[in-house]
VOGUNU-536129 format. One line per field, with one value per residue: residue number from 1; residue in three letters; x, y, z of N, C-alpha, C, O, CB in turn. Coordinates in Angstrom, 3 decimals. Glycine has a CB too. Layout:
N
voza: c(NUM:...)
figu: c(ALA:...)
n.px: c(X:...)
n.py: c(Y:...)
n.pz: c(Z:...)
ca.px: c(X:...)
ca.py: c(Y:...)
ca.pz: c(Z:...)
c.px: c(X:...)
c.py: c(Y:...)
c.pz: c(Z:...)
o.px: c(X:...)
o.py: c(Y:...)
o.pz: c(Z:...)
cb.px: c(X:...)
cb.py: c(Y:...)
cb.pz: c(Z:...)
# end
This chain:
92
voza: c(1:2:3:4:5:6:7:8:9:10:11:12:13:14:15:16:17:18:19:20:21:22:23:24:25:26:27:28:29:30:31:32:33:34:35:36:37:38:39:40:41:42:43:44:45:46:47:48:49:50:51:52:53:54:55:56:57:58:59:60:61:62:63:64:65:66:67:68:69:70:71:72:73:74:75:76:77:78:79:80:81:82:83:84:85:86:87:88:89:90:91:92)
figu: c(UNK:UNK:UNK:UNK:UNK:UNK:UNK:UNK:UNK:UNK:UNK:UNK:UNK:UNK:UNK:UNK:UNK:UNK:UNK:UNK:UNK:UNK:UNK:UNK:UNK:UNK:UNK:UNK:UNK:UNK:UNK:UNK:UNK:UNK:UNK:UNK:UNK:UNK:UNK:UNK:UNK:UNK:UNK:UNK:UNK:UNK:UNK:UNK:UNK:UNK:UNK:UNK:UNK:UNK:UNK:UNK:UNK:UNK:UNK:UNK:UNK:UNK:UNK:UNK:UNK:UNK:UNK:UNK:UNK:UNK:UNK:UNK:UNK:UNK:UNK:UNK:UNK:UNK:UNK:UNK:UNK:UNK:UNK:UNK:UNK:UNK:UNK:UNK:UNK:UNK:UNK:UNK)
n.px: c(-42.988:-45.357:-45.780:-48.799:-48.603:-49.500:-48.169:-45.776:-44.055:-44.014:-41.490:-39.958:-39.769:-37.823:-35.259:-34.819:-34.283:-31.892:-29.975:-29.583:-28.659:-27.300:-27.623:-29.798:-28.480:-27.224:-28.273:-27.874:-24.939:-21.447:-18.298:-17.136:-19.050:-19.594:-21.193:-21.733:-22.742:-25.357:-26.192:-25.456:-27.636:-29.736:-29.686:-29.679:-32.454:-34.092:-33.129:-34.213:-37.196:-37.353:-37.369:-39.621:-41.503:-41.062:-41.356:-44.333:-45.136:-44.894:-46.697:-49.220:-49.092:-48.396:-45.743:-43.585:-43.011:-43.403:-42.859:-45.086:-45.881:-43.988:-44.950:-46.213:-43.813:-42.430:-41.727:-43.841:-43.764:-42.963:-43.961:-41.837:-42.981:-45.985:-48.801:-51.275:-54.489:-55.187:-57.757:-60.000:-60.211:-63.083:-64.119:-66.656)
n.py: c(259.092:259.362:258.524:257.983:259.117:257.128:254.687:255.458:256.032:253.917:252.957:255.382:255.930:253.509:253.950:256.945:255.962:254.711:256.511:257.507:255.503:256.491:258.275:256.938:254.968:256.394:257.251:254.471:254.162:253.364:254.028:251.106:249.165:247.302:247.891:246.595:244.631:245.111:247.249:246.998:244.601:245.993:247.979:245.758:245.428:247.539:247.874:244.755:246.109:248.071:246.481:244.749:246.574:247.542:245.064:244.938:246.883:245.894:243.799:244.834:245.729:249.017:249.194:250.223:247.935:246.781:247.987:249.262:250.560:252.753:254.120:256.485:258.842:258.836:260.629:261.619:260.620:262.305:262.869:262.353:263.285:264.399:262.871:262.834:261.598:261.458:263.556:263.622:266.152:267.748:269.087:271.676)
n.pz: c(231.225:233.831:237.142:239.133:242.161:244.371:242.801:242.645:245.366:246.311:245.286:245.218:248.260:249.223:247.993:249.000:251.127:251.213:250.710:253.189:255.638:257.130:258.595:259.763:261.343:263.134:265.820:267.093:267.000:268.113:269.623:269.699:268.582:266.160:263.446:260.444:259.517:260.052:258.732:256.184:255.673:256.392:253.656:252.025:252.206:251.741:248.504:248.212:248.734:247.161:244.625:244.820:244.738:241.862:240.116:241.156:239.904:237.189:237.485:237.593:235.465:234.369:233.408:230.976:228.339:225.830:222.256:221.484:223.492:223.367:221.379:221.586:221.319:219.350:216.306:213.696:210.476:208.023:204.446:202.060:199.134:197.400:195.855:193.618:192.774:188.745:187.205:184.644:182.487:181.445:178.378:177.768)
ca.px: c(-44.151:-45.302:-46.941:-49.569:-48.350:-49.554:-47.105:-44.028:-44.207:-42.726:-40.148:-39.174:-38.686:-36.442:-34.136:-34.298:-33.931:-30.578:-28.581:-29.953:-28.805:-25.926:-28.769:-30.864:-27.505:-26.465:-28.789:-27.187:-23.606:-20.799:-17.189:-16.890:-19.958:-19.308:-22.713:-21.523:-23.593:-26.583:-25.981:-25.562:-28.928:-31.072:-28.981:-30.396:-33.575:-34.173:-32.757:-35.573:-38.072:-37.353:-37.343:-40.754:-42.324:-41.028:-42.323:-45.812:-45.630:-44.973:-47.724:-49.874:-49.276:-47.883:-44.619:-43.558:-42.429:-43.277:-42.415:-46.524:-45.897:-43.061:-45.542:-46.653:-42.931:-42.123:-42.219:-44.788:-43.157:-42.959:-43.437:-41.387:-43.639:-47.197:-49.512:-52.698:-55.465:-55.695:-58.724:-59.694:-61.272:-64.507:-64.594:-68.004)
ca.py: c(258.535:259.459:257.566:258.745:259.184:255.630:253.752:255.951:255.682:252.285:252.930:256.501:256.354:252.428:254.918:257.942:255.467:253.696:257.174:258.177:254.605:256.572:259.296:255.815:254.230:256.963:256.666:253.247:254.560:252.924:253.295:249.596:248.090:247.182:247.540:246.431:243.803:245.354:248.260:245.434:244.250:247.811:248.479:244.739:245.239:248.649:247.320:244.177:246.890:248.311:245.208:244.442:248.006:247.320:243.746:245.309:247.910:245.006:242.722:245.651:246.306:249.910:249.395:250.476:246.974:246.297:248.674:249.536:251.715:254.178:254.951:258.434:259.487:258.486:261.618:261.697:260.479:263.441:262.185:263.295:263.677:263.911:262.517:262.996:261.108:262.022:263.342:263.904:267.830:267.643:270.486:271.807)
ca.pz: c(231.872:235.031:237.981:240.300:243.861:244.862:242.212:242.882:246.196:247.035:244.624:246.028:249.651:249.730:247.465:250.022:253.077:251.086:251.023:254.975:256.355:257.700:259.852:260.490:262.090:264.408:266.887:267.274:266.271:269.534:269.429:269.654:267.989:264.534:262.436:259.174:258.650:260.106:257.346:254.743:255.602:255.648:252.111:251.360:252.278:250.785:247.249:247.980:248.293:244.832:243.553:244.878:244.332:240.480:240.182:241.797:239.009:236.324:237.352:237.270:233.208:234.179:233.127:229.661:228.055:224.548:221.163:221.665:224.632:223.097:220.055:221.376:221.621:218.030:215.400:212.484:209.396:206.878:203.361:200.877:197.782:197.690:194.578:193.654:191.326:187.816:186.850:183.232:182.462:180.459:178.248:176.490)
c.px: c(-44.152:-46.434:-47.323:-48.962:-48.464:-48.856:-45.927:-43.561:-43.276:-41.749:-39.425:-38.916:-38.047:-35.289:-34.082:-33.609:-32.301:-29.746:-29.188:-29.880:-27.949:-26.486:-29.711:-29.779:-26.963:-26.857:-27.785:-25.988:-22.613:-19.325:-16.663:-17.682:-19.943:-20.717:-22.795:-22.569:-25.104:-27.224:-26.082:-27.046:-29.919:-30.414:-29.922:-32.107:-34.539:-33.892:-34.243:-36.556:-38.583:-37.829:-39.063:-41.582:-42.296:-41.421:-43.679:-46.461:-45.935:-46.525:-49.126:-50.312:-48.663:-46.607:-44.460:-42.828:-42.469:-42.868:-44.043:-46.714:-45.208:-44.038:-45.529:-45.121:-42.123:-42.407:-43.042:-43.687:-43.528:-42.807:-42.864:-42.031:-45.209:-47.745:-50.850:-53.303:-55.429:-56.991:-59.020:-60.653:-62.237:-64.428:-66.085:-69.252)
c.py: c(258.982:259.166:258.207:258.173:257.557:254.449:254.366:256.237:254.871:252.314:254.040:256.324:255.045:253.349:255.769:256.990:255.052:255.009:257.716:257.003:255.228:257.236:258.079:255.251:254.817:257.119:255.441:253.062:253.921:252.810:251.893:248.484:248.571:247.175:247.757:245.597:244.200:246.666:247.851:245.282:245.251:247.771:247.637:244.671:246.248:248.056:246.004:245.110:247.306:247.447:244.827:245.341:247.568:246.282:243.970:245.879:246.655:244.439:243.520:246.191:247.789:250.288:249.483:249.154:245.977:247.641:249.674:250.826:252.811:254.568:256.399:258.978:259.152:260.190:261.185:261.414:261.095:262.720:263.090:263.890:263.549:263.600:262.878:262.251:261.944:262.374:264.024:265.488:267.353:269.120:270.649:271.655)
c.pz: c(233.326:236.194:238.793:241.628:244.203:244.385:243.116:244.116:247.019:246.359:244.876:247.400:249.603:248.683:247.853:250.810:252.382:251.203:252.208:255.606:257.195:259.296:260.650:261.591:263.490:265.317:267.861:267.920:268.275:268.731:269.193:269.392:266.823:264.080:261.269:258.667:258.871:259.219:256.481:254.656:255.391:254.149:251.491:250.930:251.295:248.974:246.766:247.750:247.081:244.200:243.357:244.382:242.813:240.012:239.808:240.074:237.353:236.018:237.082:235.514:233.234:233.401:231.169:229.017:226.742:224.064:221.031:222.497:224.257:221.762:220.120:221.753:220.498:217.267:214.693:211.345:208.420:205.864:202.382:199.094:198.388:196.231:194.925:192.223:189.905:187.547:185.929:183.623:181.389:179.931:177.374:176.964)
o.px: c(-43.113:-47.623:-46.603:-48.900:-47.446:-48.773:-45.339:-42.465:-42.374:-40.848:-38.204:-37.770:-37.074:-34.155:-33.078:-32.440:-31.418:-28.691:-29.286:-30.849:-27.702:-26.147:-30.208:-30.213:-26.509:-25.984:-27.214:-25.734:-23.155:-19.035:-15.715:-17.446:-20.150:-21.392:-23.493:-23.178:-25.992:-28.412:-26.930:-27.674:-30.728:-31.268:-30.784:-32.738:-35.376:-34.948:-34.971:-36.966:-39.554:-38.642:-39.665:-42.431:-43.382:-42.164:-44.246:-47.450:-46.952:-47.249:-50.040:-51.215:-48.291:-46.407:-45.149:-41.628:-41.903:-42.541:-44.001:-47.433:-45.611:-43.612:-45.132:-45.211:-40.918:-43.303:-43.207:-42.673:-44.450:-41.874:-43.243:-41.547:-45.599:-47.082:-51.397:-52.851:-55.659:-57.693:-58.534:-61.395:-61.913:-64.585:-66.486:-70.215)
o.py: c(258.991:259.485:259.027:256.997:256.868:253.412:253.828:256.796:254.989:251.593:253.900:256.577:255.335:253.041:256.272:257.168:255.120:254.819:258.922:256.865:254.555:257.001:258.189:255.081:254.249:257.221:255.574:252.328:254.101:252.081:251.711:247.310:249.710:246.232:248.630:245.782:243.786:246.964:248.308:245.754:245.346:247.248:248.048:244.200:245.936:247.901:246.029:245.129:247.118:247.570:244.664:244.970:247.213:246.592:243.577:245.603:246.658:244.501:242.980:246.683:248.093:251.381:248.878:249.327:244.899:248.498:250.765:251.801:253.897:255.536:257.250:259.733:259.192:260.882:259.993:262.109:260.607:261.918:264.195:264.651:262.924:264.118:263.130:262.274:263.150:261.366:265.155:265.797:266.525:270.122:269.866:271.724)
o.pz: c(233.985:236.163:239.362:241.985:244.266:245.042:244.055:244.072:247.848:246.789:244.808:247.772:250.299:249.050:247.348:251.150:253.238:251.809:251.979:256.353:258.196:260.456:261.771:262.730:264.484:266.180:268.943:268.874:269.366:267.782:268.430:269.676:266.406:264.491:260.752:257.613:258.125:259.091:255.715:253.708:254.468:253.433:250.713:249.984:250.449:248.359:245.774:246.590:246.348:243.285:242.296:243.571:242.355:239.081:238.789:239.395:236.659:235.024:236.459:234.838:232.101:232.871:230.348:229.231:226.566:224.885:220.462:222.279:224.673:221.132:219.324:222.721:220.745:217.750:214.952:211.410:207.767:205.844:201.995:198.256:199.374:195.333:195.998:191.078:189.995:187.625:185.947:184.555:180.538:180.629:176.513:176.200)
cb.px: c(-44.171:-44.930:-46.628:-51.313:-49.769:-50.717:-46.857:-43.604:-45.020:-43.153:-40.201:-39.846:-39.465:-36.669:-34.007:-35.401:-35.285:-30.309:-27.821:-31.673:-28.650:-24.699:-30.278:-31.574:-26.385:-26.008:-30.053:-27.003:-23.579:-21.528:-16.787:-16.524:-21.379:-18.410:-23.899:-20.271:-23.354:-26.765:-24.968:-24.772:-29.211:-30.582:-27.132:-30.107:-33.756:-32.870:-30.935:-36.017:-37.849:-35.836:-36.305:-41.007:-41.433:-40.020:-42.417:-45.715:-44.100:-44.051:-47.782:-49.274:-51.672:-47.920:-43.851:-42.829:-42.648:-44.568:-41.866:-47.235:-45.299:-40.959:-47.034:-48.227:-42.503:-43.261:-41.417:-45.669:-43.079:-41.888:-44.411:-40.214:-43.200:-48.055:-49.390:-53.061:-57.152:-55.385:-59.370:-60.371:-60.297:-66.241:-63.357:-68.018)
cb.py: c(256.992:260.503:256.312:258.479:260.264:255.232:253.855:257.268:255.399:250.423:252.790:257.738:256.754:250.134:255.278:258.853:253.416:252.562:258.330:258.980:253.328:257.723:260.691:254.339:254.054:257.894:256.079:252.785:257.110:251.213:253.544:249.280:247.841:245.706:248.209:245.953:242.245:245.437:248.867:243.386:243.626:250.319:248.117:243.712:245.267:249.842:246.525:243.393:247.596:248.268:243.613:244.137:249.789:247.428:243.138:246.938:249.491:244.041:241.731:246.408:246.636:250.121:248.205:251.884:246.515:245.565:247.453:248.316:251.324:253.901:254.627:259.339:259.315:257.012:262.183:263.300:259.487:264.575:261.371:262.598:262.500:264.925:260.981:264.693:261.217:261.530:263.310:262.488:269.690:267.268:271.321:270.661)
cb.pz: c(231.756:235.029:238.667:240.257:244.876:244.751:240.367:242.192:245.961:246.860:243.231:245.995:251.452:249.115:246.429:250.867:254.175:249.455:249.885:255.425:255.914:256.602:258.762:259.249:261.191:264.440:266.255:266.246:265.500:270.441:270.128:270.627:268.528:263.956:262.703:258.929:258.963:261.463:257.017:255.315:256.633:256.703:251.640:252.202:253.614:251.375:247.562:249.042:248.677:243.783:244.330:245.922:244.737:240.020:241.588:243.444:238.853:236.775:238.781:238.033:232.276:235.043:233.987:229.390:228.965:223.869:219.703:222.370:225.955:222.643:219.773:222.932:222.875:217.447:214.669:212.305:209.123:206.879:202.768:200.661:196.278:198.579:194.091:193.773:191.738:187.111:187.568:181.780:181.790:181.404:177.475:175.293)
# end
């Protein structure tokens, strides 16, 4: 399945920004200031994001979530015999 630009969106960049907290931090970056927990929290927040972006997509109906939605990725069931009607010959 694949979502137009405006779904995938909020669910692609809080999963860029979580592995570039390290390029967001160094600005910051001080021999002697600890910013563990303020790393914790971007990680946190980013992860909320997702959460919400995927939610969004839920409440929307996009999301693939019954047995209904995987139909078109099912094969065709090949039958193994085929029959056909009798039908009598008329001769004369």
């Amino acid at each position: 399945m694949h979502l137009p630009p405006q779904l995938a969106r909020p669910v692609k960049l809080p999963c860029l920004h979580r592995y570039r907290h390290s390029a967001a931090f160094k600005v910051v970056a001080h021999d002697k200031l600890d910013l563990t927990v303020q790393k914790a929290l971007y990680v946190l927040l980013c992860v909320a994001g997702v959460a919400l972006a995927l939610a969004k997509v839920h409440w929307l109906g996009l999301l693939p979530v019954t047995s209904a939605d995987w139909v078109g990725l099912l094969q065709a069931h090949e039958p193994l015999e085929h029959s056909a009607a009798a039908v009598p010959v008329q001769s004369g």
